[in-house]
N, C-alpha and C positions, 0 to 999 in steps of 0.2 A: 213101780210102774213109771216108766218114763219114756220116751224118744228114742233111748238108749238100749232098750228093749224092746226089736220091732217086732217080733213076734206075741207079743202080750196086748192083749187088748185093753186098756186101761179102767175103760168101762160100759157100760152098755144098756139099756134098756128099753122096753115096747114103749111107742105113743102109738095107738092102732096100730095100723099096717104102716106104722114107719119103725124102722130100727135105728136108735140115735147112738152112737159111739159116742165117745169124750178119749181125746189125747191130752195129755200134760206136758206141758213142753214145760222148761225149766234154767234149760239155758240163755244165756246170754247172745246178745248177735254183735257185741263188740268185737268177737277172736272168733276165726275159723266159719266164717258166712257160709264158705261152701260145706264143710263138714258140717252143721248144722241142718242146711239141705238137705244132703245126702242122708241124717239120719232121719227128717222127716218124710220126706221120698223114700224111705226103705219101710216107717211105720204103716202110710197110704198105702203103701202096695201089700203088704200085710192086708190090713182091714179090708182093702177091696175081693185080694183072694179069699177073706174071709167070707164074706158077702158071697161072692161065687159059687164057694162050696158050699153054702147054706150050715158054715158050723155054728150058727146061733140054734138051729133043733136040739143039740143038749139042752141047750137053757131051755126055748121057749116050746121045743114040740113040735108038732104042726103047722103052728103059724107061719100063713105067708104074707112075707112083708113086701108094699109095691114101691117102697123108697126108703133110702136111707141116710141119713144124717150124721155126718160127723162133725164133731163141735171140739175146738182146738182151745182150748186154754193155753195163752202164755203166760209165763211170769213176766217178763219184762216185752215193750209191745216191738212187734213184729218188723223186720227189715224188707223194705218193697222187694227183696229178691223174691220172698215167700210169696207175694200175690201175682207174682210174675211167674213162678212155677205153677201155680192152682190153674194161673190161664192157660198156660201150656199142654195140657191135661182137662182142660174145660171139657174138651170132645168126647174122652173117655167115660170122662163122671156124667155126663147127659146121658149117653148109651143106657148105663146104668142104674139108670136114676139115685145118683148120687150127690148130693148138697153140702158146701163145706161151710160153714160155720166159725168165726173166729173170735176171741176176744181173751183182753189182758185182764186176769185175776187177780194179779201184785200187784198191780199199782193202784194203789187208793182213786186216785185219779181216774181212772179207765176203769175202774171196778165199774161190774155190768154195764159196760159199755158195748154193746155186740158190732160187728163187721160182720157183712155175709156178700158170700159170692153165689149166686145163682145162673 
């Protein structure tokens, strides 16, 4: 599961009627900023169609969720280009009641340190 796989959902699970995603991101943002992008920009839009088409009823059934939550782990922390894409797209994820969530895992430092965009 990774970035590199944008059709794979990393992870997922119910908080009430919220559905929380988790991406893994893994790469580095020193080589290839926009390729980087680009793969996270292809995972979003994944998860969003996922979201759309309601394919969480295998897992969860029934349940309807009235927001949902994606929470982005990086390993090494983030290049402002990333929060400059999340804005650009702010409009879309409101629509949808969708929240992104970010934070560096690898690094001791930033470990549970959260960033959020609302």
């Amino acid at each position: 599961m990774s970035i590199s796989e944008p059709e794979v959902i990393d992870a997922m699970a119910a908080n009430g009627s919220e559905l929380v995603m988790a991406v893994f991101d893994h790469f580095t943002w020193l080589v290839e900023q926009v390729q980087h992008l680009k793969y996270l920009q292809r995972k979003f839009n994944a998860y969003i169609r996922f979201i759309d088409s309601k394919g969480w009823k295998e897992k969860f059934g029934d349940i309807e969720f009235h927001s949902y939550k994606i929470e982005v782990v990086f390993k090494y922390h983030w290049h402002e280009s990333f929060e400059r894409m999340i804005e650009s797209v702010r409009d879309r994820l409101d629509e949808k009641n969708i929240k992104i969530v970010y934070r560096v895992g690898g690094n001791e430092d930033e470990k549970n340190t959260f960033y959020s965009w609302t």
